[in-house]
N, C-alpha and C positions, 0 to 999 in steps of 0.2 A: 504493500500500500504506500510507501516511499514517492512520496510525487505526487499524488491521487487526492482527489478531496473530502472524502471519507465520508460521514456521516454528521448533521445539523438540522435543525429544528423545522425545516421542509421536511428533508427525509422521513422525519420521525412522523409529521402528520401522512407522508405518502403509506408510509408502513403501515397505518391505524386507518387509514383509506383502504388500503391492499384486503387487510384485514376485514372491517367491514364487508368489502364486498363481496369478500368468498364464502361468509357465513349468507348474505343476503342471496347468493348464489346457491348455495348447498340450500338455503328453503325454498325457493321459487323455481331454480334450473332454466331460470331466463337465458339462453342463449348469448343475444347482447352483453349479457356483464361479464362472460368470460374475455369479450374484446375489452373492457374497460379495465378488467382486471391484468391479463397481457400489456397495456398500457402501462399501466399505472409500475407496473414489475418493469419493464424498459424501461420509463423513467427514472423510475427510483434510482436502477442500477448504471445505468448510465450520467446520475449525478454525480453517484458514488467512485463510482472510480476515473472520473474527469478528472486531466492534468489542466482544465482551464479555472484555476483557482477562482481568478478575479469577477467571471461571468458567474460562476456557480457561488460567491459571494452576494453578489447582488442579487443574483435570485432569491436567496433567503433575505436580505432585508428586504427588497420587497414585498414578500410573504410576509416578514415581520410586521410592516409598517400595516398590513390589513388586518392580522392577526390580532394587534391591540388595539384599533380601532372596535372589535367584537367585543373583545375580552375586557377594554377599558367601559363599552355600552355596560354591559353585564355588573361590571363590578359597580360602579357607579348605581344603577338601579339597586342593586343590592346595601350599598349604604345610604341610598336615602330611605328604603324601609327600614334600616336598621334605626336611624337616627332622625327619626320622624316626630318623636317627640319632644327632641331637645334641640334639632339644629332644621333650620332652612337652606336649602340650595337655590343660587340665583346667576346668572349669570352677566357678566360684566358687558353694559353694554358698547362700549367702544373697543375688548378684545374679542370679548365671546369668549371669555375663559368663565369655567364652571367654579363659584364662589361656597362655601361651607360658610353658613355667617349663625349666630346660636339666636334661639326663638324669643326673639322679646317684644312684646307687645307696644305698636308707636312707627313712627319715622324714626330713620336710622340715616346716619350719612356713613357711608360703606368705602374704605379705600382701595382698590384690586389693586395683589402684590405682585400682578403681572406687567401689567402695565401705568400702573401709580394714579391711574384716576380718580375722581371722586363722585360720588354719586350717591341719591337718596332713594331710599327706598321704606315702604311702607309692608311691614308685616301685621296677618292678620290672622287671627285665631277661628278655625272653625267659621260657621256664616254667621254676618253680620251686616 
C-alpha cells in the first residue's frame, strides 16, 4: 500500500453503502442493485489504492463539507429540543450565523461573536 491512498471517511460511508445494499439485495433480489453494488465495490477500491493522493483528497472534503452540513442540521435540531427551556436560538441577521442567547422575558440587544453586530431582539414566552 506504499504510495496508495488507502482508506478515509468516503471510503468508510462507501463500505456502509456497499453494505446496505447487499443486505437490501439479499431481501428483495432486485436485479439493479447488484449493478449498484459492483459500482459502489469499483469505486470504493479504486479510491483505495489510487496513487492520485491530491484528487482522492479532495474528494473526501468534499464529501466532508456535505457531510456536516447533514450532521450539523441534525445536531442543531437536537439541541434546540434539548435546551428549549432554558435557551432561544436566533439567528444573526446580517451573518446568518445560528445565535444560543438564554430565555429571558423582554427586549434584549444581542451582540453576534461572528461578526460583532448589534441587534435587538424580542423574546416571548408561550402565546401572548
Amino acid at each position: 500500500m506504499y504510495g496508495r491512498y488507502g482508506n478515509d471517511q468516503l471510503g468508510n460511508a462507501l463500505l456502509i453503502l456497499y453494505l446496505v445494499l447487499a443486505v437490501l439485495h439479499l431481501l428483495t433480489r432486485w436485479h439493479i442493485l447488484s449493478v449498484f453494488l459492483l459500482a459502489d465495490a469499483v469505486w470504493m477500491l479504486f479510491r483505495c489504492f489510487s496513487r492520485n493522493i491530491p484528487a482522492r483528497r479532495r474528494e473526501n472534503e468534499a464529501f466532508l463539507r456535505i457531510w456536516r452540513k447533514i450532521t450539523g442540521f441534525f445536531t442543531l435540531t437536537y439541541n434546540r429540543l434539548r435546551d428549549c427551556r432554558t435557551h432561544v436560538y436566533h439567528k444573526c441577521p446580517h451573518c446568518r450565523a445560528t445565535l444560543r442567547l438564554p430565555r429571558r422575558r423582554g427586549e434584549h440587544t444581542v451582540r453576534c461573536p461572528r461578526c460583532g453586530d448589534s441587534f435587538s431582539m424580542k423574546v416571548h414566552f408561550g402565546k401572548e
